[in-house]
LOMI-797612 format. One record per residue (C-alpha): residue in one letter; z, y, x. Coordinates in steps of 0.1 Angstrom, whole numbers, padded with zeros to 4 digits, always signed. Last residue first. Layout:
<atoms>
AZYX ...
</atoms>
This chain:
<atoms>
X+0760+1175+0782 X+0796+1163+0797 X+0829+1188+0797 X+0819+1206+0766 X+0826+1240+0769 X+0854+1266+0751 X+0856+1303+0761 X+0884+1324+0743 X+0882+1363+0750 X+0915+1377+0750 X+0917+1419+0740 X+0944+1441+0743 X+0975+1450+0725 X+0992+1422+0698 X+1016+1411+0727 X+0998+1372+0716 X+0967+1388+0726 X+0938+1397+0693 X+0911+1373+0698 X+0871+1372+0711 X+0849+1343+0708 X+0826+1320+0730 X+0815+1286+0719 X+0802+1255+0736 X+0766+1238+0738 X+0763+1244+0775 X+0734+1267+0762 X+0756+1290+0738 X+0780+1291+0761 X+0756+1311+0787 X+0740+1328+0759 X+0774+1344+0747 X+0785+1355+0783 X+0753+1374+0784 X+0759+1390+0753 X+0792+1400+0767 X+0784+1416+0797 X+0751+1434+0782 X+0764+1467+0769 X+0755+1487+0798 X+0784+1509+0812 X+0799+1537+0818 X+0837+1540+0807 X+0846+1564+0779 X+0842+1540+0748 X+0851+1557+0715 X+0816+1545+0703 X+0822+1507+0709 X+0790+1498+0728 X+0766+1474+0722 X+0734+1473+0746 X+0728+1432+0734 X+0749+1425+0704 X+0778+1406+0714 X+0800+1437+0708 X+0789+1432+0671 X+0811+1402+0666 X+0849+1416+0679 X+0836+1451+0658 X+0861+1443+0620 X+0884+1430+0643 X+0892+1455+0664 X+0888+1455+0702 X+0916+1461+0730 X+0923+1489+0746 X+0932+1472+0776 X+0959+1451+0786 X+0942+1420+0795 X+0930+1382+0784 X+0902+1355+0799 X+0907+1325+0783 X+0883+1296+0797 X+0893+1259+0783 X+0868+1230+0794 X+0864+1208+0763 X+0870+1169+0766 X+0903+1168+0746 X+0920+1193+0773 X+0908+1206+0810 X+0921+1241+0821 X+0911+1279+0830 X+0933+1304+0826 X+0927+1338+0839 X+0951+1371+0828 X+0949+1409+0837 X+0976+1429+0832 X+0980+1471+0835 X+0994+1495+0861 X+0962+1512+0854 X+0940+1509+0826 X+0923+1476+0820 X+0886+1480+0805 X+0872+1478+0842 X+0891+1451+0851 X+0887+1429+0815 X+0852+1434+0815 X+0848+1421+0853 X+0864+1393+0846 X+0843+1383+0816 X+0811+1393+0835 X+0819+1375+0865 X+0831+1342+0844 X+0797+1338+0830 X+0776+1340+0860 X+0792+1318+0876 X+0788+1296+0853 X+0748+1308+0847 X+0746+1300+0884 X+0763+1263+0884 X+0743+1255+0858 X+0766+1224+0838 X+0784+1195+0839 X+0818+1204+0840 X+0847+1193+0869 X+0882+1212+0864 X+0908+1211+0889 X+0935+1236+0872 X+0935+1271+0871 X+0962+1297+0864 X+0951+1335+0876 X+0974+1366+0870 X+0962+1397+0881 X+0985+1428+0878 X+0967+1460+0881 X+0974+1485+0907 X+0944+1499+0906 X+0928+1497+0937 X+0951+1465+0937 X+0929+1450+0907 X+0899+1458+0923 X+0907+1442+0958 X+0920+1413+0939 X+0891+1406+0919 X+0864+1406+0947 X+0896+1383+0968 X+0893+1357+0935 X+0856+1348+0933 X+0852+1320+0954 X+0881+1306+0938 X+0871+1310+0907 X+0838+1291+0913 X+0858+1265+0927 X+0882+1261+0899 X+0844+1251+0880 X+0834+1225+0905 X+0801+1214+0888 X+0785+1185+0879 X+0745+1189+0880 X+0722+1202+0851 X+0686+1200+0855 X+0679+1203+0821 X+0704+1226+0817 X+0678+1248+0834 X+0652+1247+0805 X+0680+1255+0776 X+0693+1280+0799 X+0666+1303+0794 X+0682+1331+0774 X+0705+1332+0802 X+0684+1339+0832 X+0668+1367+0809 X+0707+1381+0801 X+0708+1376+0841 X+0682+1392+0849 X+0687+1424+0827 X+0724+1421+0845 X+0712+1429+0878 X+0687+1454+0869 X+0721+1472+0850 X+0742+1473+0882 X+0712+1481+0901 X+0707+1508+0880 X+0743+1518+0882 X+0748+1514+0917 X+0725+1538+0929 X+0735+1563+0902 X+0769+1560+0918 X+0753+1564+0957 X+0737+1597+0941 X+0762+1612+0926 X+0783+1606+0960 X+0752+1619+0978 X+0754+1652+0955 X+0790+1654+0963 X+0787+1653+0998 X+0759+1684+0999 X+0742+1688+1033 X+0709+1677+1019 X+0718+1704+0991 X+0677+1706+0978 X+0670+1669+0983 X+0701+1658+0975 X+0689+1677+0939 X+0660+1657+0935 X+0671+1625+0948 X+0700+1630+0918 X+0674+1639+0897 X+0658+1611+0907 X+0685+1589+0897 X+0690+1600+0862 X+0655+1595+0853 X+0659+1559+0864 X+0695+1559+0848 X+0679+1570+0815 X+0648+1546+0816 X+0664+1518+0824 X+0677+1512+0792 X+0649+1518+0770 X+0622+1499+0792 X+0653+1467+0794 X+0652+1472+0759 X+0615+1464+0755 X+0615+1442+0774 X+0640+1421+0760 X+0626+1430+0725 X+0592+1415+0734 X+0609+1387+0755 X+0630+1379+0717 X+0597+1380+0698 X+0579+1356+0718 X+0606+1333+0722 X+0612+1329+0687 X+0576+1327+0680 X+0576+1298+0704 X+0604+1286+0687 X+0584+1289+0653 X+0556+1272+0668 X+0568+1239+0683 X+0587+1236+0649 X+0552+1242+0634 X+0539+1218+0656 X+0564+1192+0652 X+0555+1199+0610 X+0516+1190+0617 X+0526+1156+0635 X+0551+1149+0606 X+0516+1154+0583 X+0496+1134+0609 X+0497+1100+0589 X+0497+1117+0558 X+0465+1134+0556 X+0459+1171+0563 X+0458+1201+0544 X+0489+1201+0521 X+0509+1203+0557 X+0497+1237+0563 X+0500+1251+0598 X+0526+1273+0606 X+0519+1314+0623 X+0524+1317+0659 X+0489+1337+0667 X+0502+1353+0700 X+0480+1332+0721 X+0452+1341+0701 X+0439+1308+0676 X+0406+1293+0671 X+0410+1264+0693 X+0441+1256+0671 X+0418+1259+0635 X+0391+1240+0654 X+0410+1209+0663 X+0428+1208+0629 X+0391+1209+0614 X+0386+1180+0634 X+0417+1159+0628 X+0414+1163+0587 X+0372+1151+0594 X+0386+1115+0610 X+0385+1098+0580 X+0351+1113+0573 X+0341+1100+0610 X+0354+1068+0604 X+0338+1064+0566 X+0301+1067+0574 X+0293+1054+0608 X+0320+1026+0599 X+0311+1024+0565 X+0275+1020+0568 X+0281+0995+0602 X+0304+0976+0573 X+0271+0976+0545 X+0248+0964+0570 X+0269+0937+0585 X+0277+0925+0543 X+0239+0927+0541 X+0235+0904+0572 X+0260+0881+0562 X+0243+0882+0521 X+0212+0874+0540 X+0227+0844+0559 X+0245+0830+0532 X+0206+0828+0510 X+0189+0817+0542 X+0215+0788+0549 X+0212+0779+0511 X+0176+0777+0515 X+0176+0758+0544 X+0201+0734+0532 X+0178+0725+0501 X+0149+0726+0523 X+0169+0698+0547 X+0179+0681+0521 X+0145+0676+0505 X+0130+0666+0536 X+0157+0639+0543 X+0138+0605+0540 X+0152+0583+0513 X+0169+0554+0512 X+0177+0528+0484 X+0200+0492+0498 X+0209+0466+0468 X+0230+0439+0475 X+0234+0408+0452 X+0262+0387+0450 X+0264+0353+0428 X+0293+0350+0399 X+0269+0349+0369 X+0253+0387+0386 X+0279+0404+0409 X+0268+0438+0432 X+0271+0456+0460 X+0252+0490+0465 X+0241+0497+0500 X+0231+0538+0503 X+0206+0552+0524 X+0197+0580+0546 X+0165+0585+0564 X+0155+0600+0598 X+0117+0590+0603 X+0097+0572+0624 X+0090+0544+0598 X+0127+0540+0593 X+0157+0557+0614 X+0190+0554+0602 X+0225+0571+0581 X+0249+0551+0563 X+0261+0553+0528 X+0284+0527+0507 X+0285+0525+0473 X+0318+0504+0455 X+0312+0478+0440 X+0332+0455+0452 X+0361+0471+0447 X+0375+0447+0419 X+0366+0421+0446 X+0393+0437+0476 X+0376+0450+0507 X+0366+0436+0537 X+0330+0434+0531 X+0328+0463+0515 X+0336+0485+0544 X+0356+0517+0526 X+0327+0547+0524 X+0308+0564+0552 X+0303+0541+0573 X+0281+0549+0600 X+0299+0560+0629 X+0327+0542+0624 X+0314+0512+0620 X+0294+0515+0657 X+0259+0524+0665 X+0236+0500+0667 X+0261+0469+0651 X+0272+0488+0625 X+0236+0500+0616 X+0226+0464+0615 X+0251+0457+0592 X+0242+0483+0566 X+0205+0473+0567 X+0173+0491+0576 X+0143+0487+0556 X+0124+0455+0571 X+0119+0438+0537 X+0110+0468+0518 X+0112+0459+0480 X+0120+0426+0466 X+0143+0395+0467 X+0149+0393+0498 X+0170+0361+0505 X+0203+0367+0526 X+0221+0341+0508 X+0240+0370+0487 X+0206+0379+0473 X+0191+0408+0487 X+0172+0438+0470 X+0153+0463+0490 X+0148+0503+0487 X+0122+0527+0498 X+0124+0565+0486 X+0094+0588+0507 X+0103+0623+0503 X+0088+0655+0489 X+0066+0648+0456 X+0094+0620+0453 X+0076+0586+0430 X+0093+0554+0444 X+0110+0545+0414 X+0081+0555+0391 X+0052+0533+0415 X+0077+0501+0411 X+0085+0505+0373 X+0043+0505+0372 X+0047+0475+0397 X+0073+0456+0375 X+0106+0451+0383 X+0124+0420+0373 X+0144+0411+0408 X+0154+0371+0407 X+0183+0350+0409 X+0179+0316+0402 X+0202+0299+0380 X+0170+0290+0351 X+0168+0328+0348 X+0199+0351+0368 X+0184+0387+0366 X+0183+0421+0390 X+0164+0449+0372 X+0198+0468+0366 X+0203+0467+0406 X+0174+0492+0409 X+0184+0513+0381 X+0224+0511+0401 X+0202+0519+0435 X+0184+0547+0420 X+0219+0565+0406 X+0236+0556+0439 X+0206+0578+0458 X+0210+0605+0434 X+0245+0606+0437 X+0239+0609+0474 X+0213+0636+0471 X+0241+0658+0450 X+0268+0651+0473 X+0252+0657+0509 X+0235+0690+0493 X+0272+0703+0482 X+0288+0690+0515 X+0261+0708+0536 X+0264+0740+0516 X+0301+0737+0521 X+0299+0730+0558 X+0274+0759+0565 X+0292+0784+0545 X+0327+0776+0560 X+0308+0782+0596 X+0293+0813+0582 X+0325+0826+0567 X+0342+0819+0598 X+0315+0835+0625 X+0316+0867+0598 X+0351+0865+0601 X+0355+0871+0636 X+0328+0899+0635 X+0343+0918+0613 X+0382+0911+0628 X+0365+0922+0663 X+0345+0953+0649 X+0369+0974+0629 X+0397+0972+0656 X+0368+0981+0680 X+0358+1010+0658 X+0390+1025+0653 X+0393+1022+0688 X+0363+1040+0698 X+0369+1070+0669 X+0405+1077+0685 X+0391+1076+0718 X+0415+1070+0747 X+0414+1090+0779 X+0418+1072+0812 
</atoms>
């Protein structure tokens, strides 16, 4: 399943939004309700404490000294109805609404916890006997909430219970509710404005990235910018310039492969059908089919070894299939080839190997130890030496390949690893690719190849060294 950038963006954008919008309106709700609650409650402790100042002792009788105008100004909401009684301690009303809801009957409805919302009174300490206590009730059909204020008058106890209906506090909390619930919906409005707005613009750099590569030939290797895009895909942009200067690598050396492999084939192709040409003519003509067997074996000499520099050159991607490989049993499979050459010629061939295991292509190994043998054959004259050591030591496989040839000087031991090299005061035919060939093959087993004078001083020893692990 694909994943959208812009889709998850969006739902790490949406959840947290929409999380704390559900937060920030319950937190809105309970403040708004705790800031109504307050005000109307201090309003309610403010009528019960004028109430309560009406309350006298005359003659030791307690009585309530509000008149009717006093009455009518107490009661006067434009929005809710305010009722309120008095009590003397002996449970005589001493004004107001006789039946109006009491603290203790509330208690016993519904349960002390349910309704107190101050300390109980009653069981409290006398220096807290005033303290207001609220409850909520029904009256007259209606939801109200009320407030008992308690009371001392010439050591007698008076209670004083004001309620009001709840249309104010509900307007009040509708208001506030409106005015939290437009600023939500503006905040929605303003983060679905950014998202539409600001995902897409963030996600512009990507875009224009997008068309720049779609844009592109297949040969076009040249680096992005890193100025030009943001800093989270800036490492992103510099992995695909790497990416694109080894493909321009590789680009550039197939070109020149094939184009050397057009230059050098193109002499010994020519070369061979004059040879066909001139068989043709003398059919009978041993020397002409001689000619013609060499030129044979030339170009498929020189074919073979084109393959194997381009078998070579990718041994990055087959090491990554690498296995472990008997190397002293590549030698031996190679050995009788070397001895019939070497007696044809009466050459001396002196082989020491020891049990060697390397990880490694078994093909390019092969591969690498047939050119370097085959070098030292053809370059040794007659009668001459021709050395193999192969050993284990400190983790590196040892390869020295040495004979009695003429040798390389110093000043050309780097250039002969030049693909189609050839040291100009060479006689032998050849195609200048052994060596190079040899140097890829090190080069991915991540070991080193390089050519050194013989302890004798004549000749040529080429020094291989590989890793014994990847």
């Amino acid at each position: 399943m694909q994943i959208s950038l812009y889709r998850r963006l969006l739902q790490n954008f949406a959840g947290p939004t929409f999380l704390l919008l559900i937060t920030a309106g319950g937190i809105s709700y309970g403040i708004a309700k705790s800031v109504v609650g307050t005000a109307y409650d201090q309003n309610l402790i403010n009528l019960a404490h004028g109430v309560a100042n009406h309350v006298l002792v005359q003659d030791g009788k307690m009585m309530l000294d509000l008149t009717g105008g006093a009455e009518q100004v107490l009661r006067t909401d434009t929005i809710d109805d305010i009722y309120f009684r008095v009590r003397a301690g002996n449970g005589t009303i001493l004004g107001g609404d006789a039946d109006l809801p009491s603290l203790a009957s509330e208690r016993a409805r519904n349960g002390t916890a349910a309704v107190d919302v101050q300390p109980n009174v009653e069981s409290l300490p006398a220096h807290h006997l005033s303290a207001p206590q609220f409850f909520d009730s029904l009256y007259r059909g209606a939801p109200i909430r009320a407030v008992r204020l308690q009371q001392t008058r010439d050591q007698r106890t008076v209670y004083v219970t004001v309620g009001e209906t709840l249309n104010k506090r509900q307007q009040a909390m509708e208001r506030l509710l409106l005015g939290f619930g437009s600023a939500a919906v503006m905040l929605l409005a303003a983060a679905t404005l950014a998202v539409r707005l600001g995902i897409p613009s963030g996600l512009a750099p990507l875009k224009r990235l997008e068309d720049e590569l779609r844009g592109r030939t297949g040969t076009d290797f040249s680096p992005l910018s890193p100025r030009t895009v943001p800093l989270e895909i800036r490492e992103v942009v510099r992995a695909l310039n790497a990416i694109f200067d080894r493909l321009r690598a590789a680009n550039t050396g197939q070109r020149q492969f094939l184009q050397d492999a057009a230059h050098q084939l193109r002499t010994p192709l020519a070369g061979l059908q004059m040879q066909i040409e001139l068989l043709e003519s003398h059919p009978a003509d041993p020397a002409a089919l001689t000619r013609l067997k060499r030129s044979v074996q030339r170009v498929t000499r020189l074919a073979n070894q084109l393959l194997a520099l381009a078998r070579a050159e990718a041994g990055a991607q087959l090491m990554v299939n690498a296995s472990t490989v008997d190397f002293a049993h590549l030698i031996d499979d190679m050995v009788e080839e070397w001895l019939e050459k070497a007696d044809a010629r009466s050459i001396d061939l002196g082989i020491v190997r020891e049990p060697v295991s390397i990880v490694g292509d078994p093909t390019l190994l092969r591969e690498l130890i047939a050119n370097l043998m085959d070098n030292a054959l053809r370059y040794t004259p007659n009668g001459g030496e021709v050395s193999l050591r192969c050993e284990a030591r400190n983790g590196m496989l040892e390869l020295d390949v040495g004979d009695t040839g003429p040798g390389i000087p110093e000043d050309r031991r780097e250039a002969v690893f030049e693909r189609f090299y050839r040291l100009p005061e060479t006689s032998l035919s050849g195609s200048g690719l052994g060596l190079p060939i040899a140097r890829e093959i090190a080069r991915c087993h991540h070991g080193s190849i390089e050519i050194c004078a013989t302890p004798r001083g004549k000749g040529t020893l080429v020094q291989v060294r590989l890793p014994l692990t990847q």
